[in-house]
C-alpha positions, -999 to +999 in steps of 0.1 A: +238+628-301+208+610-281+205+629-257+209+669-277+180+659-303+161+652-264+170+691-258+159+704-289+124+687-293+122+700-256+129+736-267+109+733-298+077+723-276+083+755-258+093+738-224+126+761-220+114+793-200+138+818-182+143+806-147+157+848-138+138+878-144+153+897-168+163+868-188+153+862-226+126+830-228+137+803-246+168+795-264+187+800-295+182+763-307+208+769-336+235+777-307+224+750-281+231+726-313+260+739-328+282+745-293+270+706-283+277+691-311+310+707-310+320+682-282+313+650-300+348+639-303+354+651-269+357+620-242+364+624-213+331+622-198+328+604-165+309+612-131+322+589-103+334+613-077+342+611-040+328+642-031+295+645-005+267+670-002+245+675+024+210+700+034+187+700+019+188+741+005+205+727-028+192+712-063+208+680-078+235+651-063+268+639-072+255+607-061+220+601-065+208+626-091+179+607-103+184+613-140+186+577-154+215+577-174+216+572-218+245+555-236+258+556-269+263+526-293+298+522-286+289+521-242+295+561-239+276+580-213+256+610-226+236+623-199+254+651-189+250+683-206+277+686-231+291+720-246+316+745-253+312+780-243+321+790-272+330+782-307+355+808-314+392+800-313+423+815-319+448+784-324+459+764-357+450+729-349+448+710-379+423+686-372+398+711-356+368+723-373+370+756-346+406+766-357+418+796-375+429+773-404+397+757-411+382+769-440+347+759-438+320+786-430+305+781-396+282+809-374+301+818-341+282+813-309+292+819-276+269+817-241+265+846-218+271+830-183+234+827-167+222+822-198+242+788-196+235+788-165+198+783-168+199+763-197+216+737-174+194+743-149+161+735-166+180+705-182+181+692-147+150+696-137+136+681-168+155+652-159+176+655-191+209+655-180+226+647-145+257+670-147+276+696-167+309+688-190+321+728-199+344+731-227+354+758-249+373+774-277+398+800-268+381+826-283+401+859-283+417+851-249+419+822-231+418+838-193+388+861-207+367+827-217+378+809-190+365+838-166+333+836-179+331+795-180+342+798-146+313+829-138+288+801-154+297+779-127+299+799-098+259+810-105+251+774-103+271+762-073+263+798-054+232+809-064+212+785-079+224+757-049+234+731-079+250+706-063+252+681-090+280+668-112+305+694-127+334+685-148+357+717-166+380+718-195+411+737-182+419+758-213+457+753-228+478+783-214+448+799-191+461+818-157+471+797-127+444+816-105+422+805-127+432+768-125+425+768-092+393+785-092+381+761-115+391+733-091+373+748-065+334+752-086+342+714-104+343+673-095+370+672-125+390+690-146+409+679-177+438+694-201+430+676-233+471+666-245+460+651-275+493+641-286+523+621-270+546+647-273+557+682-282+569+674-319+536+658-329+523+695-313+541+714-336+527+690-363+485+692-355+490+731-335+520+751-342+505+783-320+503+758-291+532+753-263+533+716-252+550+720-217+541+752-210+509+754-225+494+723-215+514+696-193+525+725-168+488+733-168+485+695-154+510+698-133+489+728-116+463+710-111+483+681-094+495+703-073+465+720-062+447+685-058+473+674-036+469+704-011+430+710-015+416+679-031+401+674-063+373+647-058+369+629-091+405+639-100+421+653-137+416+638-169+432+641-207+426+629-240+447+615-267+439+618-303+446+588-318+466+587-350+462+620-360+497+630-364+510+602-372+520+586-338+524+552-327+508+531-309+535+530-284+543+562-284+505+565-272+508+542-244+544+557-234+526+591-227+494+572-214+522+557-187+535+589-180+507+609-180+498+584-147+528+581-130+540+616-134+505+635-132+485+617-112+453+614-133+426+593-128+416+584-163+435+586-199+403+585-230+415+581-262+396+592-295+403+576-326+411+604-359+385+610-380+391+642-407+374+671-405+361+686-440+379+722-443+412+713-424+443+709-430+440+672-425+410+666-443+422+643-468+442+622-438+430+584-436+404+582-403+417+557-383+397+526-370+375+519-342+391+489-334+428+510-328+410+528-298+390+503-281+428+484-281+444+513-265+416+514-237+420+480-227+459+484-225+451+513-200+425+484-181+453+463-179+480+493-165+453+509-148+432+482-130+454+453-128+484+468-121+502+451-151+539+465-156+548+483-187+578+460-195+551+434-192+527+458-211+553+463-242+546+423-257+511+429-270+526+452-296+545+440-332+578+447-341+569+481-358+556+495-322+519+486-335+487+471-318+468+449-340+437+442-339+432+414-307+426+419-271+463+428-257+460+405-226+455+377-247+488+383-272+506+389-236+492+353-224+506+337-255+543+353-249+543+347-211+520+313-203+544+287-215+529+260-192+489+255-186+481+269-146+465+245-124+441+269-104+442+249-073+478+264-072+482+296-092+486+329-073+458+354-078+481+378-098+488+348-121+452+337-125+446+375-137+467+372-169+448+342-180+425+353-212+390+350-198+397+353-158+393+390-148+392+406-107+359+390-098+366+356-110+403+352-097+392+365-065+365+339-065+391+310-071+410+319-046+389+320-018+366+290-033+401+269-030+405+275+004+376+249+009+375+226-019+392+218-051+390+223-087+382+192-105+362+203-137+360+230-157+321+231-151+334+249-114+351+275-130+327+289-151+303+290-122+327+312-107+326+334-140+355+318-157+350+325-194+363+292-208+362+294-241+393+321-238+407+305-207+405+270-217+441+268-235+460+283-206+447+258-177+451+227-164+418+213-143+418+177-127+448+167-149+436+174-183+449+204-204+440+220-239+465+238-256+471+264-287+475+260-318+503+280-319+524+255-295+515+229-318+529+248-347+563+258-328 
């Protein structure tokens, strides 16, 4: 992680004082690193929110923090301060390296409120980080470490004024109260699912509850939202592959976890094996499976495709391969080549290549003139090479291979 090996040369030059009297200088660097990098396979890291600040007796912005963000190699941002709480955990997840079950030897750390508190605090003001992602392992009790997550909060918004970005895990089976208290500190909150159902549960954490544990946890939240707001919404993750789930069975709990739940954004994490588990000598699952998932959910998500519609990018055996789903949609469903001087807007969105900008482009370009060349569509942001087999532009059409073939 980028941006923890930033915090640790920071600490190591001796730039981490106590911001509170009382308080220990500096920090345990072997806790800072082992409770961050804890979170790596944790992804649900976003910080668009609708909510507003305003005076000027606060420190940081949900909208303008001035912390220039850092990305990972695969387009992740890391520039928010990324932990648990604590590494201690009482449930059996297989594929956990926190878990009861693991057998490898870790040290157990856990954070004392302000001390977390003014860790993220002189983050900020190093212009380190812009927000706070708070996770945790249950420890002994998940109410008890959700109290003092939730403590840890409330000294920033309260009495340190910190205005900035806040997003908090909701911890599986944690007090209703405290659901709502967290609501009230954070942008977002997120109850990580992981899996599409409660028989894939009992497969990678037999001591968790599926429904009662962790979707009627979500459905707290929805609730709450709808009566006081949430302002960037709840979140979950998926691991992918882990217990042996399918593809579709993926995207049939990615449906449902936005049509039933209200969430604002499913993030899927692709298995990898963690040395000491139970699954340890499982097959990590590719890259490639993931990034396909997340632009199935662009295509739910942001163009409002329907699921029906949705089902033809996958194989026979429920399985994505490894292309972009829109464009094994476009060959099941674009039997003819579109003329964009007549296509609709919603048709010009499932052509491979033509995304919101550009069909909105072509639409209101046509009201004034019309399409003769190809040359005029790409101006408008029309990626031709992928669009070129589905159109038809002053009379002349390519076509696919596949047609040819049939």
């Amino acid at each position: 992680m980028v941006s923890l090996q930033k915090m640790i040369c920071l600490a190591k030059e001796s730039r981490f004082d106590a911001l509170d009297q009382g308080a220990s200088p500096g920090i345990d660097l072997s806790k800072l690193y082992a409770l961050g990098d804890a979170t790596k396979h944790d992804v649900c890291v976003s910080s668009a929110t609708t909510r507003v600040v305003s005076g000027l007796d606060r420190l940081g912005d949900v909208t303008r923090a001035g912390v220039c963000h850092s990305f990972s190699h695969d387009g992740r941002c890391v520039s928010m301060f990324k932990t648990l709480f604590t590494n201690e955990c009482s449930h059996q997840c297989a594929y956990c390296s926190n878990s009861t079950v693991c057998t490898s030897s870790k040290e157990v750390y856990c954070y004392e409120p302000q001390e977390l508190a003014n860790i993220m605090l002189q983050l900020y003001r190093g212009n380190y980080v812009e927000g706070l992602f708070l996770s945790s392992g249950i420890g002994k009790d998940e109410d008890r470490t959700m109290e003092r997550m939730l403590e840890a909060t409330r000294l920033l918004r309260e009495k340190h004024h910190f205005a900035g970005y806040v997003h908090l895990k909701i911890l599986p089976g944690t007090d209703r109260d405290h659901v709502g208290q967290a609501m009230e500190f954070a942008d977002r909150v997120s109850v990580n699912i992981e899996v599409p159902s409660s028989d894939h549960m009992s497969l990678m954490s037999p001591t968790k509850d599926y429904r009662n544990d962790i979707l009627r946890r979500q459905r707290y939240v929805q609730r709450l939202a709808r009566k006081k707001g949430l302002p960037a919404g709840q979140t979950t993750q998926l691991v992918v592959g882990g217990a042996g789930e399918s593809d579709m069975e993926i995207f049939g709990s990615m449906v449902r976890e936005y049509r039933e739940y209200d969430l604002k954004r499913v993030y899927f994490s692709a298995f990898l094996p963690v040395e000491g588990t139970p699954l340890e000598t499982t097959v990590p699952q590719p890259k490639w499976r993931e990034h396909r998932l997340y632009q199935l959910d662009w295509l739910y998500r942001v163009y409002h495709m329907p699921p029906d519609e949705l089902r033809l990018a996958f194989d026979a055996e429920d399985r994505l391969c490894n292309n972009d789903p829109k464009a094994t949609i476009a060959k099941e469903t674009i039997t003819e080549p579109l003329d964009p001087n007549e296509a609709s807007y919603d048709q010009l969105l499932r052509v491979p290549g033509i995304g919101q900008v550009s069909a909105k482009r072509i639409v209101s370009a046509r009201r004034t003139k019309r399409f003769s060349t190809r040359k005029e569509l790409h101006y408008l942001g029309v990626r031709l090479k992928r669009a070129n087999p589905y159109l038809k532009v002053g009379g002349w059409q390519e076509s696919l291979l596949e047609r040819w073939m049939k």
